[in-house]
N, C-alpha and C positions, 0 to 999 in steps of 0.2 A: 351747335350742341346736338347730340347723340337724343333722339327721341323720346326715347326712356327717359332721360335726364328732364327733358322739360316735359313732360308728366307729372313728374314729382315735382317738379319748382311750382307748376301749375296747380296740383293741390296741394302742398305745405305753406305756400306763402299763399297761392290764393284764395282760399276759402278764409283766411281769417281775414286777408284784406277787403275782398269784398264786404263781408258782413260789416267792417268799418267804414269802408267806403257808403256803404250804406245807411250806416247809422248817419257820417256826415252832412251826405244827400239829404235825407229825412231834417233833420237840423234845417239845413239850409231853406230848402222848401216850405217850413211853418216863416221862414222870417223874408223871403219873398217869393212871389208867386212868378213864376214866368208866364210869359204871352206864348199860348200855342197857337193863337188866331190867327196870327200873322201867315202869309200866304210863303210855303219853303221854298228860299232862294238858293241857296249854297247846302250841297247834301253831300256826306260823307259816306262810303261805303267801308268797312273793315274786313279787310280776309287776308289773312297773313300766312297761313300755311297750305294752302293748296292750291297749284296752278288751275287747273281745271275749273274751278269755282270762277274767276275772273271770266271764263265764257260759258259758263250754265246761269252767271249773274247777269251777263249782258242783257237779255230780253226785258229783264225787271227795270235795269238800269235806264234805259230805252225810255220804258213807259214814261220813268218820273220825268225824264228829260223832257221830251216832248210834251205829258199834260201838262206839266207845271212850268215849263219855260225857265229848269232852273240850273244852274250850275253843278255839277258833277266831280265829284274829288273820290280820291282810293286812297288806302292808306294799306301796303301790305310788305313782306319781308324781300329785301335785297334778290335772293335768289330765286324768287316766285314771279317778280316784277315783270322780265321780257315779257308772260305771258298778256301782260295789259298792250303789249305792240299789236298783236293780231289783229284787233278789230277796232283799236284806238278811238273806242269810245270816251276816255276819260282822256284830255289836253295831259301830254309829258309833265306840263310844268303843275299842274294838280294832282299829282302821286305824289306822295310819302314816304320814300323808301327806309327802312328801318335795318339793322343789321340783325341777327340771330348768332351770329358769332359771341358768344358770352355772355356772364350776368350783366357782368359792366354795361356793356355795349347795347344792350338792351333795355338796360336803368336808364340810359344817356338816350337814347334813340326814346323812351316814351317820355321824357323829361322833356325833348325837344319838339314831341308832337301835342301839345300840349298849348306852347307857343302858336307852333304852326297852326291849329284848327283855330288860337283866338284871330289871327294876324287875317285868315281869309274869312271869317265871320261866318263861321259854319254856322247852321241852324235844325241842321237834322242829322243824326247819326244813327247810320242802320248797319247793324253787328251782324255781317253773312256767317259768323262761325260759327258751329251747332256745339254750342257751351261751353265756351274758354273762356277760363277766366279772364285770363289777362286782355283778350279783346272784350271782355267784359267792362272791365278796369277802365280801359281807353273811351271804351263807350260814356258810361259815366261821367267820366270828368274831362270830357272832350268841350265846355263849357256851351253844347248843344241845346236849344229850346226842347227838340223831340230827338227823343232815344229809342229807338226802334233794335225789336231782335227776337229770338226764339226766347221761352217762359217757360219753364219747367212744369208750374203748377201745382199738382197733388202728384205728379208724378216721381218716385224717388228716380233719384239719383245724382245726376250732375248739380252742386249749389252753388250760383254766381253771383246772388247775393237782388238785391233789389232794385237797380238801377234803371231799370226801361220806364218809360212813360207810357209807350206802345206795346204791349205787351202780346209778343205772337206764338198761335200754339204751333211747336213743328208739329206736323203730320207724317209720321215713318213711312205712311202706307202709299204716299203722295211723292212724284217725282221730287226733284231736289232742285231744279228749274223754276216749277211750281211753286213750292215755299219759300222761292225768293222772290215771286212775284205779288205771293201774298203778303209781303213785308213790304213791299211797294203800295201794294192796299189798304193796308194799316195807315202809311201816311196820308193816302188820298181819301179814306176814311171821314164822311161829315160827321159824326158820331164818334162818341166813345165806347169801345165797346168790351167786353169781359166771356171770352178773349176774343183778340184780333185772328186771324180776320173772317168773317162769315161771309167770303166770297165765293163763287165758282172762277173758277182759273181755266179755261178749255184749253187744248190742243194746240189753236193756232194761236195762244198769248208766249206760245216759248218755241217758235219756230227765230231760228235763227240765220241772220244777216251771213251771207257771202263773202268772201273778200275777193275783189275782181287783181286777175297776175295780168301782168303784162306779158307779152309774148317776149319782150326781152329781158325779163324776170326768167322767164321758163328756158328760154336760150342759155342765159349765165349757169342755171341749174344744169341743164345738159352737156353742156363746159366742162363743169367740177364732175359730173357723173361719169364721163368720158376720161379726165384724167384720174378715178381710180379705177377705172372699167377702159383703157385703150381700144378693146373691139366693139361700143358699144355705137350701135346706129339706133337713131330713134324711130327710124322705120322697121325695123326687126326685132329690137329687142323689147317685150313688155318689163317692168319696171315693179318688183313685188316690193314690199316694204317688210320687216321685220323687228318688231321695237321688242328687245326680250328682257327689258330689264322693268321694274317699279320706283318711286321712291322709295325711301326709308324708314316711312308711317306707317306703309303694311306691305313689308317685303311680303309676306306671305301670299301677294298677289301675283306671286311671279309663276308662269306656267315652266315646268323643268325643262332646263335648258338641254337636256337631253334631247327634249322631244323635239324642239324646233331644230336641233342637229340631224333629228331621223326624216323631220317631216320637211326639210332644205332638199335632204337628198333624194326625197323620190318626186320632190317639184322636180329638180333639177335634170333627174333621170327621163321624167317623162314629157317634157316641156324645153325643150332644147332651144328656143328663142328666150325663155325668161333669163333674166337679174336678179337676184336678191341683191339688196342693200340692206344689211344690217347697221339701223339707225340709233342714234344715242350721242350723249353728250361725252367730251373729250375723254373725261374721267372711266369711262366703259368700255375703252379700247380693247384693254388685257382682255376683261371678259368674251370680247365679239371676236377675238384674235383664238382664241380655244376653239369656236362655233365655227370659227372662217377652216381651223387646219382640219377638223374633226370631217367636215364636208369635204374638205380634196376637190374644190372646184374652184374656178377661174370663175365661173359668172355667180362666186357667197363672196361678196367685197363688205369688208369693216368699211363701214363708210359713219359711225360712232365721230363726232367732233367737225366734222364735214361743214356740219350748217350751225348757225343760230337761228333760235325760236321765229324771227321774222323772216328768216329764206323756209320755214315749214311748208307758206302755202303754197311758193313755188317748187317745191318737191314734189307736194301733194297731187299737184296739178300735171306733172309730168308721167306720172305711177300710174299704174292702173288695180292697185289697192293696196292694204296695208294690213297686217296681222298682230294683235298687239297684248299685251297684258294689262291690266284694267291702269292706267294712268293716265298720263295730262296730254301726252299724243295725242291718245283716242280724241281725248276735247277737241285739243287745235286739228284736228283733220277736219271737224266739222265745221268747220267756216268755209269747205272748201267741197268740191261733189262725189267727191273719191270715197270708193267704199271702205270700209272697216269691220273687220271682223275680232272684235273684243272679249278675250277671255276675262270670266268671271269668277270668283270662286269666294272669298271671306266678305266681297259686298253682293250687291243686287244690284241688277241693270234696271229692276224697276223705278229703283231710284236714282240712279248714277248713270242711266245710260247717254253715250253721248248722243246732240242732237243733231249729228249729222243723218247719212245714210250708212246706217251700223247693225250689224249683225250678232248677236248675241252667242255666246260658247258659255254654255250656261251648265252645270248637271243638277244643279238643283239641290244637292243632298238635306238630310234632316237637320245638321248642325250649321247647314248656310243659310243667309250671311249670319257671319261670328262677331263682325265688327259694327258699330252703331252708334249713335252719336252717343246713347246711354253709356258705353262704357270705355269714353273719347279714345276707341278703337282700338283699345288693345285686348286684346283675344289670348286665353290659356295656351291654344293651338301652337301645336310647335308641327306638326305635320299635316299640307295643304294637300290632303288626301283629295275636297273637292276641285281641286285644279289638274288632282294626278290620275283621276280619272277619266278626265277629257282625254283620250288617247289624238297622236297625230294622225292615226285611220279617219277618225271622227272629223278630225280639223278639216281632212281635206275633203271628205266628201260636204263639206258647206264651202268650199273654196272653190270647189268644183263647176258651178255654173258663171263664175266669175274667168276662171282660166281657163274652158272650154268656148265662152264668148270671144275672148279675144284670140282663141286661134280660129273658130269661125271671120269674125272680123277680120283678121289680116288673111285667111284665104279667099274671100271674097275684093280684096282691096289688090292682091296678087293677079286675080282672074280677071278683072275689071282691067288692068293696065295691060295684057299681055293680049 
């Protein structure tokens, strides 16, 4: 379904559901009390709409696993899923995958999760999404002891209605890493507290896990690089990345495709060993196919459909960096050591930055960021004036100590052998 569309399904059916679900909840709970005492065995994480979240959640995820000794379950939408491949902290056969293709399919998909959370004996459910209802909804009657998620409060705006038992305040000002490990602390929580959670979260609680490639991982990747790139040696040519597209929740993230066309061709002019690889899913061909003629160069290859989500880190791992518009890329490169260079413009890298080794392309303006969880991100803005002022001058002098190293490196590696 088109985004707009489940915004609206999102508040017309769900604020009055919620507040019935609510009232139900409330019912229920005068005529039995549940056991929160019991120590959490079987935990549920909800994120349905954003890849990225599956690895800014991982470090939280982590925690509970390891203090609690306890089982791990996801539940999130069909097309978001690969992203739980990368760092497969959740077992395949503990995902949930749900469809977004229609109401139907959607009524049918939480009707069936419903079953599923009794059948593995969940006992904690913690809602990653910053106030949706409908993973609101699931939360609730997921027939979980603890209900964990973000709390509105006294705050207007988003209403989900009353269903947490844990009740956590998001913090805007706070990474987004962070307040999901503060959600992790609400459950390890000995107290009840009003609101969750009154922790410090430091720096090293959201450093994140590696994925270690095989050399024959990064071999098969130089295979497939090679047959859209025929001259490509891995001894000669560096390896740029290029991700110029967003999803569909805030296309306004997208830096103008012009500029990555201006800023291809003077890499290219001036850097006569690099690659680009304009990367992206199959559906982004057309688009990369305009950027590929516009440049007139043999080494701007559509390489868009190339890979799935689980050949990413051996891509990553072969490149020597990546230039991207704020999406689920940026995330998946940080399991891996490869740099990143992330334009920013309707969010904030304060919050959203990935936790890799990531560079920020930021301007700052007064109307940024426009998007927030307070107004489940859609924005008046029809013109991403803060991304169109990032010029490709700008892009490349921050690009510049990254592709001036690795022409130093391969002269030194040239001089060395000769």
């Amino acid at each position: 379904m088109k985004v707009d569309t489940v915004r609206k399904v999102d508040y017309y059916a769900g604020v009055p559901l919620c507040f019935f679900a609510t009232v139900i909840k409330k019912c229920r709970s005068l005529l039995s009390r549940a056991n929160q005492q019991n120590k959490p065995k079987n935990i549920l994480f909800i994120e349905l709409s954003e890849m990225g979240s599956a690895i800014l959640a991982d470090p939280a995820m982590l925690k509970l696993k390891h203090t609690l000794n306890a089982n791990l379950y996801f539940a999130i939408f069909r097309r978001n899923s690969a992203s739980l491949d990368l760092l497969r902290t959740i077992p395949r056969e503990n995902v949930f995958i749900m469809s977004d293709d229609g109401l139907l399919n959607i009524a049918i998909g939480a009707f069936k999760f419903l079953f599923w959370t009794r059948k593995n004996n969940i006992d904690t459910t913690i809602d990653l999404e910053l106030f949706s209802r409908f993973s609101a909804l699931l939360t609730g009657f997921s027939g979980a002891q603890r209900t964990v998620g973000f709390h509105a409060f006294y705050n207007e705006g988003l209403y989900r209605g009353d269903l947490l038992t844990h009740k956590v305040a998001y913090n805007p000002h706070l990474h987004i890493a962070k307040n999901f490990v503060a959600l992790a602390n609400a459950v390890l929580s000995p107290r009840a507290e009003v609101p969750y959670s009154k922790t410090v979260v430091p720096d090293e609680e959201i450093s994140l896990r590696k994925v270690v490639v095989s050399e024959e991982a990064k071999g098969k990747m130089r295979t497939k690089i090679s047959h859209a790139f025929p001259r490509y040696s891995a001894e000669q040519h560096q390896i740029v990345l290029f991700n110029t597209n967003a999803s569909e929740l805030v296309p306004l993230r997208r830096w103008p495709q012009a500029y990555y066309t201006t800023l291809a061709k003077t890499i290219l002019h001036r850097y006569p060993n690099v690659v680009i690889l304009l990367t992206g899913d199959g559906t982004e061909r057309s688009n990369k196919d305009i950027i590929v003629a516009e440049v007139n160069s043999d080494r701007c290859v559509n390489f868009a459909g190339q890979t799935s989500v689980s050949d990413l880190p051996a891509l990553y791992s072969v490149s020597d960096f990546m230039l991207t518009n704020d999406s689920g890329p940026a995330h998946f490169a940080a399991v891996t050591d490869m740099p990143v260079f992330v334009l920013f413009g309707p969010e904030t890298p304060k919050i959203y930055a990935p936790l890799g080794a990531m560079t920020p392309l930021y301007a700052g303006l007064a109307c940024s960021p426009c998007v927030s969880a307070a107004n489940h991100r859609k924005t008046p803005c029809r013109d991403n004036v803060c991304l169109q002022t990032i010029s490709p001058e700008q892009v490349l002098q921050s690009l510049l100590p990254v592709l001036n190293h690795d022409i130093t490196s391969q002269s030194r590696t040239d001089g060395s052998s000769g």
